[in-house]
C-alpha positions as CSV (number, residue, x, y, z in Angstrom):
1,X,0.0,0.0,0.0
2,X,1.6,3.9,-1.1
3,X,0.9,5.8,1.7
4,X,-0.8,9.5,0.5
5,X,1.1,12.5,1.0
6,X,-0.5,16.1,0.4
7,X,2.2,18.5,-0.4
8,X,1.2,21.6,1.3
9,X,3.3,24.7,-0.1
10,X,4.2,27.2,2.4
11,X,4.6,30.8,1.2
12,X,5.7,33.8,3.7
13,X,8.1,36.7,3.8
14,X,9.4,39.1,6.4
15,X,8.5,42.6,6.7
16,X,9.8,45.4,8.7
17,X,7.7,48.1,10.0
18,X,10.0,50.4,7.6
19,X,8.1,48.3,4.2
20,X,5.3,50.0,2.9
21,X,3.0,48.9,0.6
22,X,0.1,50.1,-1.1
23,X,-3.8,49.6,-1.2
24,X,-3.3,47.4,-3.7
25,X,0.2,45.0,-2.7
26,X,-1.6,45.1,0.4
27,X,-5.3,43.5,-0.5
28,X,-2.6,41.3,-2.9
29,X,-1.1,40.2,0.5
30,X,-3.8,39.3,2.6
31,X,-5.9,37.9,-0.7
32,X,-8.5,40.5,-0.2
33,X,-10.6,42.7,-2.1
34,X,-10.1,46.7,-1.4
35,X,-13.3,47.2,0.2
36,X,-12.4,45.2,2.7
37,X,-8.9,46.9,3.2
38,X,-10.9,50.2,3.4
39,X,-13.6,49.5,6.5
40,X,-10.6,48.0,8.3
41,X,-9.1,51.4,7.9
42,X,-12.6,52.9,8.5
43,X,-12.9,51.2,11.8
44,X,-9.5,52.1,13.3
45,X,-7.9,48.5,12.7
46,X,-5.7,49.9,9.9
47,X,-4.1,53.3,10.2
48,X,-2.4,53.8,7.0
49,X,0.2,57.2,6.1
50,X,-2.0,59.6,3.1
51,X,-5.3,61.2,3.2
52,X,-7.1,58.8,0.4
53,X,-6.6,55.4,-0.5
54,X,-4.6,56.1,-3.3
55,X,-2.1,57.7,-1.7
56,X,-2.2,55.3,1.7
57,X,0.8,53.6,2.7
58,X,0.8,50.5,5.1
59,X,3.3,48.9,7.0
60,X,4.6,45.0,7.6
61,X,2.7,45.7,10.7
62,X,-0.1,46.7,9.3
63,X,-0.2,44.0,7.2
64,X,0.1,41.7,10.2
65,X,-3.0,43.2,11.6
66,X,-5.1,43.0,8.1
67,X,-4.4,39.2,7.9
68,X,-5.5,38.7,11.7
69,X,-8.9,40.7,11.4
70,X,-9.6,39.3,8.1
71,X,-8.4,35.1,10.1
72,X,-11.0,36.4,12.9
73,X,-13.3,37.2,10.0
74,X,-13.1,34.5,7.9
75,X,-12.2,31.6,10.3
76,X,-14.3,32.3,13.1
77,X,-17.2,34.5,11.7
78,X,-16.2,37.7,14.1
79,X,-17.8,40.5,12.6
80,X,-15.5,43.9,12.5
81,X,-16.2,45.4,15.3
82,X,-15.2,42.1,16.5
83,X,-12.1,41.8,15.7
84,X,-10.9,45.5,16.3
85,X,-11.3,44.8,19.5
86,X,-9.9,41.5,19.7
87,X,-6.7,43.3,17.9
88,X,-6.7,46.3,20.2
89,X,-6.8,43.2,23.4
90,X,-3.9,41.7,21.7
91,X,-2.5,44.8,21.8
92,X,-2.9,45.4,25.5
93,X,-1.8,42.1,26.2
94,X,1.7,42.7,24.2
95,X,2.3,45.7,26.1
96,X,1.4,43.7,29.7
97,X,4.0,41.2,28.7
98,X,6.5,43.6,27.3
99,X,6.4,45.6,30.7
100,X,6.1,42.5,32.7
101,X,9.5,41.3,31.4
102,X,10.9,44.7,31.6
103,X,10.2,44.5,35.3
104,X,11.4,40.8,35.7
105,X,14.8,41.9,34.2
106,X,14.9,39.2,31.8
């Protein structure tokens, strides 16, 4: 008996916070249409350099936080008000941690 393998191809890259990307490499990115990109920005998830989208400029980290909101979306059916708060908890807790080791000395 041939046992079955699935090949699973892994795709990722590393961004700095100092990589920007536009509207469009970034709904290219996170495989996501720009209306999508756009209430992200419109509720606070995503805050993007430029005054219109054409001119926006987003960050690795950004980018990080599109593909999380969109997982919450997507994976677990939180709706966007969902997930912007999720994300900004995340947040709190990385900052509780950071200052927690900070304090620990380690």
């Amino acid at each position: 008996m041939t046992p079955n393998f699935k090949l699973t191809e892994i795709t990722s890259f590393i961004l700095e916070e100092q990589t920007e990307l536009t509207l469009a490499e970034i709904c290219r990115a996170c495989a996501a249409q720009a209306d999508m990109i756009i209430d992200l920005v419109n509720e606070g998830v995503l805050t993007p350099e430029g005054s219109t989208p054409d001119h926006w400029q987003f960050t690795g980290v950004h980018l990080y936080r599109a593909k999380v909101a969109l997982r919450l979306q997507n994976d677990l059916g939180v709706n966007l008000a969902g997930a912007a708060l999720a994300l900004e908890l995340l947040d709190e807790l990385d900052s509780l941690r950071a200052h927690l080791h900070m304090l620990e000395g380690t």
